[in-house]
C-alpha positions as CSV (number, residue, x, y, z in Angstrom):
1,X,40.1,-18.7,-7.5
2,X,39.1,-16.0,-9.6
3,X,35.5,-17.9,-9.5
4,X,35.5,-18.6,-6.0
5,X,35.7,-14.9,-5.6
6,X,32.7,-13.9,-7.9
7,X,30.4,-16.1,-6.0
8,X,31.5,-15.1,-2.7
9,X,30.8,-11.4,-4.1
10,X,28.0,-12.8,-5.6
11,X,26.7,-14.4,-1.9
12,X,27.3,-11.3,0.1
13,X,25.7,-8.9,-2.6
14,X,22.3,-10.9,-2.0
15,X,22.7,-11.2,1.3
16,X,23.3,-7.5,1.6
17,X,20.1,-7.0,-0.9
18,X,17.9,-9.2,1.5
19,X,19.1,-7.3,5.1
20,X,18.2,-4.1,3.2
21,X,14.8,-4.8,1.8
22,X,13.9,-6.4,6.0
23,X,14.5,-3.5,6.9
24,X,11.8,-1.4,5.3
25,X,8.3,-1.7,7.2
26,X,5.3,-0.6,7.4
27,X,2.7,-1.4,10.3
28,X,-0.2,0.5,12.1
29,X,-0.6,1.7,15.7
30,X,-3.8,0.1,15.3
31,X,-3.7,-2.9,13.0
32,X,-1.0,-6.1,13.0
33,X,-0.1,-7.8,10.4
34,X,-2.8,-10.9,10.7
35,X,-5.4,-9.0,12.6
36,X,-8.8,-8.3,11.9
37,X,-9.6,-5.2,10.8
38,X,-11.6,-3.1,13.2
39,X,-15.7,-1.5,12.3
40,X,-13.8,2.0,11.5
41,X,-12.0,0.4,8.3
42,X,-15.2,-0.7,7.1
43,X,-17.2,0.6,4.0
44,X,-20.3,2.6,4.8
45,X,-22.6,1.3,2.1
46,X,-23.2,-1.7,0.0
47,X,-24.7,-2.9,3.1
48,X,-21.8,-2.8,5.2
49,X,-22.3,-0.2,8.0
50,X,-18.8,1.1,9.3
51,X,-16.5,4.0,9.3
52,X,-15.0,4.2,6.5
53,X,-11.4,5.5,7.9
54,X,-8.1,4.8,6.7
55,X,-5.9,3.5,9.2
56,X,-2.5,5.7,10.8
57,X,0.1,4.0,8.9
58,X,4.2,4.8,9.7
59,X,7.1,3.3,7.8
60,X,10.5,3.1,8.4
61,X,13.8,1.8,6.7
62,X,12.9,2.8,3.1
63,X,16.1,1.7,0.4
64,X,18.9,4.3,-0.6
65,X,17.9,6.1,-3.4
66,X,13.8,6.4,-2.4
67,X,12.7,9.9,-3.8
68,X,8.5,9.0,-3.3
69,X,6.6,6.3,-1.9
70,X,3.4,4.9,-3.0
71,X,0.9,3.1,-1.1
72,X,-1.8,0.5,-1.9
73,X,-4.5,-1.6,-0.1
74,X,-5.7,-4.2,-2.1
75,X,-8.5,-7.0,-2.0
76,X,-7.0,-10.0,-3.5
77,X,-10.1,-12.4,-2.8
78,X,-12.8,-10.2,-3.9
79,X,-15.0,-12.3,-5.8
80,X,-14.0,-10.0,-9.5
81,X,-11.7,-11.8,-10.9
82,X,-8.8,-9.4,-10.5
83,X,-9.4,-8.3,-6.9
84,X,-10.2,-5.4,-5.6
85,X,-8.4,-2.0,-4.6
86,X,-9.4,-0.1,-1.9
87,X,-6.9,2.9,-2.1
88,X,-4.3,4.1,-4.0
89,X,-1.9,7.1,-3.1
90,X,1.2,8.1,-5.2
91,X,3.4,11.2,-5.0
92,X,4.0,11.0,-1.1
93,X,7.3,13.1,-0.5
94,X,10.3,10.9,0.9
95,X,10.7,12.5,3.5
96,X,7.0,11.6,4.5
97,X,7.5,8.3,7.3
98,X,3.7,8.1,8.4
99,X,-0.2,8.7,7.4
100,X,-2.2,10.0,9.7
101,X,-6.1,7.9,10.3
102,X,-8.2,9.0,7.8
103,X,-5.5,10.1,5.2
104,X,-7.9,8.4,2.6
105,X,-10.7,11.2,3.4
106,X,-12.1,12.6,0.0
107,X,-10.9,16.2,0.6
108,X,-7.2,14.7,1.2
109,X,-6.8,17.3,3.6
110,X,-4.8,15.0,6.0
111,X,-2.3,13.4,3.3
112,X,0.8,15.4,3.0
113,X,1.4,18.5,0.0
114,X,2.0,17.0,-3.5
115,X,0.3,13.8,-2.5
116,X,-2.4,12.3,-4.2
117,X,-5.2,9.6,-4.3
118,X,-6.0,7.1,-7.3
119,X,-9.3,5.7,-8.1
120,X,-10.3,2.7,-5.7
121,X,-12.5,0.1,-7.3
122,X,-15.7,2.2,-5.6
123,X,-15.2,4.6,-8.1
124,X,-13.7,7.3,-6.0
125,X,-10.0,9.0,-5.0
126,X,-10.4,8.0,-1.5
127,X,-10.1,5.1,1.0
128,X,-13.2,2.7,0.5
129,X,-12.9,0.2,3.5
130,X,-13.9,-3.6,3.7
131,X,-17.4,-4.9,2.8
132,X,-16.6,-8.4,1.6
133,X,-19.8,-10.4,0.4
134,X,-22.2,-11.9,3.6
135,X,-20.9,-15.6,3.7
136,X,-17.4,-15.3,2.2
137,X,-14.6,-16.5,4.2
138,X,-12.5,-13.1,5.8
139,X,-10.8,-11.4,3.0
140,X,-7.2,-10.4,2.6
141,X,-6.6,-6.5,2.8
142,X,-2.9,-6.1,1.8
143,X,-1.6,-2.7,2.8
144,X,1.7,-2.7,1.1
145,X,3.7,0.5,0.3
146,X,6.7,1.0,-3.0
147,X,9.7,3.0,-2.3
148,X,10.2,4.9,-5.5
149,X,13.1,6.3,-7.7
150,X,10.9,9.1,-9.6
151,X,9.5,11.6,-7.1
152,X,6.3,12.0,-9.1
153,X,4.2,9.3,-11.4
154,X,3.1,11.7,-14.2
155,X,-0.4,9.1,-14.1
156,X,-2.9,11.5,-15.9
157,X,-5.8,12.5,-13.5
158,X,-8.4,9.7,-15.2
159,X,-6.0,6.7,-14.9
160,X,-6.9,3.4,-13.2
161,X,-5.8,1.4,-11.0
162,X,-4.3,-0.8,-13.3
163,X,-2.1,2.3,-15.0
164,X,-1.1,3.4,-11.5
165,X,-0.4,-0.3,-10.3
166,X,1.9,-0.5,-13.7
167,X,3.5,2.9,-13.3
168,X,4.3,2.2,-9.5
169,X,6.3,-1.3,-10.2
170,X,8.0,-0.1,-13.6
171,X,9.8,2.4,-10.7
172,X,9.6,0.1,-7.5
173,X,13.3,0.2,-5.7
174,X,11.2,-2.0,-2.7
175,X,8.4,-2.6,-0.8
176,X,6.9,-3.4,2.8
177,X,3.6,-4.6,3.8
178,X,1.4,-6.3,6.1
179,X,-2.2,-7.9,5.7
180,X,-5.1,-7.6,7.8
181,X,-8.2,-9.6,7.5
182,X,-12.4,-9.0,7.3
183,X,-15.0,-11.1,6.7
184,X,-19.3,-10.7,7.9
């Protein structure tokens, strides 16, 4: 009996886990999860001529105990060999539910106090939008943003994406995300 009763905790513990973590999203008033993304989220350079904006983002049902979020958008099939980031933010307060378009400006004027951009694989602390090679099949952008349980990753200001990317999931409580798509 005594069994019976540790599995049946077990059972609803997991089920309770997985109700939980469905019920943190993100999504965009502007991109769905499977859509393409649009000329504005594309890189103005490497001869890819677009806008370079960071999509609005909003969120919603982070897990008990959040005290930060984090937020990545990430290349997996950039032709690398470990991908491609596009933007990195940490440090945005939790009681911060959405990102305004063009968050991932530069200046960071539009992300909220205390936030604060990582390096994207162009070599800057800003957004750097879609410009997958001419020919390549559409890439997978994966906007996906951590729930945290440290309401600042003390990531020195010259760390890479790699450091920030290891710092974020050693404090990961959950995570929601969607992926667009863009290919030329």
């Amino acid at each position: 009996m005594q069994k019976r009763q540790l599995l049946s905790g077990a059972v609803a513990l997991l089920f309770s886990a997985t109700a939980l973590a469905d019920s943190f999203t993100l999504s965009s008033p502007t991109i769905g999860d499977g859509d393409t993304l649009s000329a504005a989220q594309v890189f103005n350079g490497f001869g890819c001529n677009g806008g370079n904006t960071s999509p609005a983002l909003q969120w919603s049902g982070a897990p008990e105990g959040t005290k930060s979020f984090a937020l990545t958008v990430y290349d997996p099939d950039a032709p690398t060999g470990s991908g491609w980031w596009h933007w990195q933010v940490v440090n945005i307060p939790a009681e911060v539910d959405s990102l305004a378009a063009n968050a991932g400006s530069a200046d960071g004027e539009m992300l909220p106090e205390g936030a604060r951009q990582g390096p994207s694989d162009y070599g800057v602390k800003a957004f750097g939008g879609a410009c997958p090679p001419e020919g390549d099949e559409p890439h997978r952008y994966q906007f996906t943003l951590y729930a945290l349980g440290t309401e600042t990753l003390q990531a020195p200001d010259n760390a890479s994406a790699a450091l920030i990317g290891f710092m974020i999931n050693a404090n990961t409580l959950g995570e929601a995300s969607f992926t667009a798509k863009y290919g030329r």
